[in-house]
C-alpha positions as CSV (number, residue, x, y, z in Angstrom):
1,X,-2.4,7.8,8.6
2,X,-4.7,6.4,5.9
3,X,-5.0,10.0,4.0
4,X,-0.9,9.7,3.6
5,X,-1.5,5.6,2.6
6,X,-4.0,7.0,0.2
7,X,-1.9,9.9,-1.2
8,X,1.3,7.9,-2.1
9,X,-0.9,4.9,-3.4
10,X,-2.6,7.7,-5.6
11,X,1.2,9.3,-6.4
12,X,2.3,6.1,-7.9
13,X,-0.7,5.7,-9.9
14,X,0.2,9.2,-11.1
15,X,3.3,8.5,-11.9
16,X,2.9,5.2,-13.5
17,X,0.7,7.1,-15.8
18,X,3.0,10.3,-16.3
19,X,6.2,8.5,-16.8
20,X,4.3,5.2,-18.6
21,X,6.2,3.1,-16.4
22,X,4.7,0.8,-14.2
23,X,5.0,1.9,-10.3
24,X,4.7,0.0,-7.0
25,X,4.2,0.8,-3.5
26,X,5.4,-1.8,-1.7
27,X,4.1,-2.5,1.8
28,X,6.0,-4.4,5.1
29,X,4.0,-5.5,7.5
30,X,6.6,-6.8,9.6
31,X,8.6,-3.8,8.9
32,X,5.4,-0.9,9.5
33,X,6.6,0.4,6.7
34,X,6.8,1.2,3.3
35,X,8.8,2.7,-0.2
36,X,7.9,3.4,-3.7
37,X,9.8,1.9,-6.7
38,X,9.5,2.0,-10.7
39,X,10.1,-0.6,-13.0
40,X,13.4,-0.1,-15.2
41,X,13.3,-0.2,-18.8
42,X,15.0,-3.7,-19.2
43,X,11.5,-4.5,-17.5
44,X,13.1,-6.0,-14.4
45,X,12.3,-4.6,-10.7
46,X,15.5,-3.3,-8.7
47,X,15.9,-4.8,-5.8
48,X,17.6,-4.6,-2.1
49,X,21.0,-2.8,-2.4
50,X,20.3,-1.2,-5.9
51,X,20.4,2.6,-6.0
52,X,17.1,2.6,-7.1
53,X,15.4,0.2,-4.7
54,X,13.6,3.1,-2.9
55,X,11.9,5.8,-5.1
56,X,11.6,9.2,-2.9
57,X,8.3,10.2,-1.8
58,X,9.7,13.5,-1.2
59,X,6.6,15.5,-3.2
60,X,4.9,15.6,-0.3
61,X,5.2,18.4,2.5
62,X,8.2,17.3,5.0
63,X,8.7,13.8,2.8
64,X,12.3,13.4,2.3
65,X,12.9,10.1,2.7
66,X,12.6,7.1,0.7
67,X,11.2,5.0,3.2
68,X,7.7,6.1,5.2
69,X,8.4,4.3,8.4
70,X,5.3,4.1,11.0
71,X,7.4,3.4,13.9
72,X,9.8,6.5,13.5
73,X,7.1,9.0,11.6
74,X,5.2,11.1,13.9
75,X,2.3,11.4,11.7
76,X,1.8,7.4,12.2
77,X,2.2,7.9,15.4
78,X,0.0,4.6,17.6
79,X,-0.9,3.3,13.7
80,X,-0.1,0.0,12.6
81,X,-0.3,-1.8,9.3
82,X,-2.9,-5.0,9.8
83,X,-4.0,-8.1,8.1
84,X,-7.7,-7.5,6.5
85,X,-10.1,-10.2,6.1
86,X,-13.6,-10.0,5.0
87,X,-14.8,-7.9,1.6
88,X,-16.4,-4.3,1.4
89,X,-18.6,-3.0,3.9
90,X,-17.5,-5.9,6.2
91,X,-14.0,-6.0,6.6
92,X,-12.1,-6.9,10.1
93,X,-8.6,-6.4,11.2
94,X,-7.2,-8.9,13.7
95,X,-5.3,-6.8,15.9
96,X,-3.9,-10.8,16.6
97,X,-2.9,-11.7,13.5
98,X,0.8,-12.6,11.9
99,X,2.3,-10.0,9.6
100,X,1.0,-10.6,6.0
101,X,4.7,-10.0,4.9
102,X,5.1,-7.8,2.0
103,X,2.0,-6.3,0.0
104,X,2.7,-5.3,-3.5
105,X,0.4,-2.9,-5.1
106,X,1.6,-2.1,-8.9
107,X,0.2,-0.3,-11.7
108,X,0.4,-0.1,-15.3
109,X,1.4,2.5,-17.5
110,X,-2.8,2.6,-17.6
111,X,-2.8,3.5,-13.9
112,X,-4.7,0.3,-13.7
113,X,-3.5,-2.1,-10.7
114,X,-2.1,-5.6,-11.9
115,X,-2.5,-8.5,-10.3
116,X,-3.6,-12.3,-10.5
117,X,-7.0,-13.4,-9.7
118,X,-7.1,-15.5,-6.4
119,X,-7.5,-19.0,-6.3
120,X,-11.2,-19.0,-7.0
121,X,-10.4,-16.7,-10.5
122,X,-12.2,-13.5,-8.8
123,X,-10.2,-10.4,-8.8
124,X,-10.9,-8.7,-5.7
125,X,-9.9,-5.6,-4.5
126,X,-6.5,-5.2,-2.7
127,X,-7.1,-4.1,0.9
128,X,-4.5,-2.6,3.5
129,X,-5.4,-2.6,7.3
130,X,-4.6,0.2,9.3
131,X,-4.9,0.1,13.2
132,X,-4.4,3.1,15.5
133,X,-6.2,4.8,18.5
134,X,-9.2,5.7,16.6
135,X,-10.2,2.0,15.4
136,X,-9.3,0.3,12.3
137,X,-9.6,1.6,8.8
138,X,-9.1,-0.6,5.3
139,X,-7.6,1.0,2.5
140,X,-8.7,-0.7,-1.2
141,X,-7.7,-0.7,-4.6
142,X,-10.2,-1.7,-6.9
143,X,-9.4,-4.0,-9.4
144,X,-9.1,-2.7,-13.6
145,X,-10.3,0.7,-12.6
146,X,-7.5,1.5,-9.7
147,X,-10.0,3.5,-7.6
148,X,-8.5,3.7,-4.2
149,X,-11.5,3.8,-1.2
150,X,-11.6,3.8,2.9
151,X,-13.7,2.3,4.7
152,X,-13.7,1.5,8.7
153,X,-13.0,-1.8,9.6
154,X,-14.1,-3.9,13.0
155,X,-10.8,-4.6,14.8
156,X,-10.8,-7.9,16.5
157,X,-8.6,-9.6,19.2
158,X,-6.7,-6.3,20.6
């Protein structure tokens, strides 16, 4: 599950680059899913019910939809996206844990990802928890550069 996380994350770097547009992958937690989207040249996002709201991710082998979905997609089969807390080498997933909601990651027509500092003013890396069968797994984005990394993660509270 985290290789296909890792390939569309690197896809819409890609394509922010190729198409100098920015590009987002937009992540539900709630939902265990998520969908590509590109900015439109009036510089505004489209959202729900636009005929644009959901790139396809359909460059990948057997990707024809616009949506990857974790409950319905076999290759996600037992995988959940998790809440991540902690920083690199030490991160833990809390199989307990709320949904985070929606996790935006966006990049510029750079390929660089964009967004604010947290409350402190340090830029962090953007991390996505993954939980399956075979233990937990933290997808990041590094900040400026855009290099996307896995690492395991402990998985608490299951």
């Amino acid at each position: 599950g985290a290789r296909i996380v890792v390939s569309d994350l690197i896809f819409a770097q890609n394509e922010a680059i190729a198409q100098q547009t920015p590009h987002r992958l937009v992540i539900d937690t709630a939902g265990e899913s998520y969908y590509l989207q590109r900015r439109r040249v009036t510089g505004d996002w489209p959202v729900e019910g636009d005929a644009d709201f959901k790139l396809s991710l359909n460059w990948r082998v057997g990707g024809v939809d616009n949506l990857v979905d974790f409950t319905t997609d076999e290759r996600f089969a037992g995988v959940t996206i998790a809440p991540v807390t902690g920083a690199a080498g030490s991160y833990t997933i809390d199989a307990a844990a709320d949904d985070a909601g929606l996790i935006t990651v966006e990049f510029d027509e750079l390929g660089s990802p964009t967004w604010a500092a947290g409350v402190d003013g340090v830029i962090r890396p953007q991390a996505i928890g993954l939980r399956g069968d075979s233990g937990g797994f933290v997808v990041t984005i590094a900040p400026f550069t855009g290099r996307i990394t896995v690492e395991r993660a402990t998985v608490v509270n299951e």
